[in-house]
N, C-alpha and C positions, 0 to 999 in steps of 0.2 A: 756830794750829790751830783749825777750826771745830768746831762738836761737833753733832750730831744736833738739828736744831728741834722735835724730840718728844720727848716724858716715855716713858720704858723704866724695865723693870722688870730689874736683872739678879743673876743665880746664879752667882756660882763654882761650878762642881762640882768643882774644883782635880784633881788628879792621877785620870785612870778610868780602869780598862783598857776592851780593844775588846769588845763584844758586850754594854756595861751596859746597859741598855734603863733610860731615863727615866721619868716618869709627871708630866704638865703639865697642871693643873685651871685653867679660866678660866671666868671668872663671863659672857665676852661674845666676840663673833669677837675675834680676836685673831692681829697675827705674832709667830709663832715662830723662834726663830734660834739652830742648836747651831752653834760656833764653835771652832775653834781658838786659842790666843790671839795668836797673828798675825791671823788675820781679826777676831779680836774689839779688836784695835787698831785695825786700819784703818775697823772700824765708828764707833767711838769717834772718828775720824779725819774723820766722812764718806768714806769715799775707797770704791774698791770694794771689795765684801770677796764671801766664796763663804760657804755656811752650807747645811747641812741644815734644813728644816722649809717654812715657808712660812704662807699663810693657812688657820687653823686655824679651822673653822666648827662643830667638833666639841669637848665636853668627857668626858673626859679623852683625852689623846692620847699613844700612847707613840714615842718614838725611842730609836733604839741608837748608841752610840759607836761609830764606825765603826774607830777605832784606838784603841791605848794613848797617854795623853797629857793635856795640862791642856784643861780644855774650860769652856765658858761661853755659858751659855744667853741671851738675851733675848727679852722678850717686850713688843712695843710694838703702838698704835693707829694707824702713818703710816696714811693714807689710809682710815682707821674712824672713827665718831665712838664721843664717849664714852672711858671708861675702863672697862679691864679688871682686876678684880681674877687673882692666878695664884697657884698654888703646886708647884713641884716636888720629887718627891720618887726616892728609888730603887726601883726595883720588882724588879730582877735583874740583882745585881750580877756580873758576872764572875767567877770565880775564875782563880785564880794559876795556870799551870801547871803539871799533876802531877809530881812526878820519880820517874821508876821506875828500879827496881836492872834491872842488865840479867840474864839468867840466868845461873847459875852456869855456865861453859863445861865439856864432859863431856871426857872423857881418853878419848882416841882407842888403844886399842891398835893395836899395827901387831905 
């Protein structure tokens, strides 16, 4: 298996639910890449993979978990020069789903 001819920088975010909105600081342009970790195998892989983000020309930059699930960020220079220094962090995290009682059902006289 071949591996990526560039230096990447990568985040476990391990287990996020959907709607966590990330927060990604880079000291210079930089790609951005939120993964699945299927895609983030086949990244690892070189093979093709799918990812949210893209060429990031902006600091700080936020993205959202699109689903619940394990997730993993990379942030590399292909076709940039230079290195970028990154940092990620959570900005809003999801919450759990509420569980509400249902109402108390009323007594129907008849």
């Amino acid at each position: 298996m071949s591996k990526p001819a560039f230096r990447y920088s990568h985040y476990d975010l391990r287990e996020q639910r959907a709607g966590t909105v990330i927060e990604i600081t880079l000291s210079a342009i930089a790609n951005v890449r939120l993964m699945n970790g299927s895609n983030f195998e086949r990244f690892t892989e070189t093979l093709k993979h799918q990812f949210i983000g893209g060429v990031a020309k902006k600091s700080p930059i936020r993205l959202t978990i699109p689903e619940s699930g394990h997730w993993h960020l990379v942030v590399d220079m292909e076709g940039h020069n230079g290195l970028a220094e990154s940092s990620v962090k959570i900005v809003d995290a999801a919450l759990a789903p509420r569980m509400q009682k249902a109402p108390p059902e009323t007594a129907t006289g008849r």
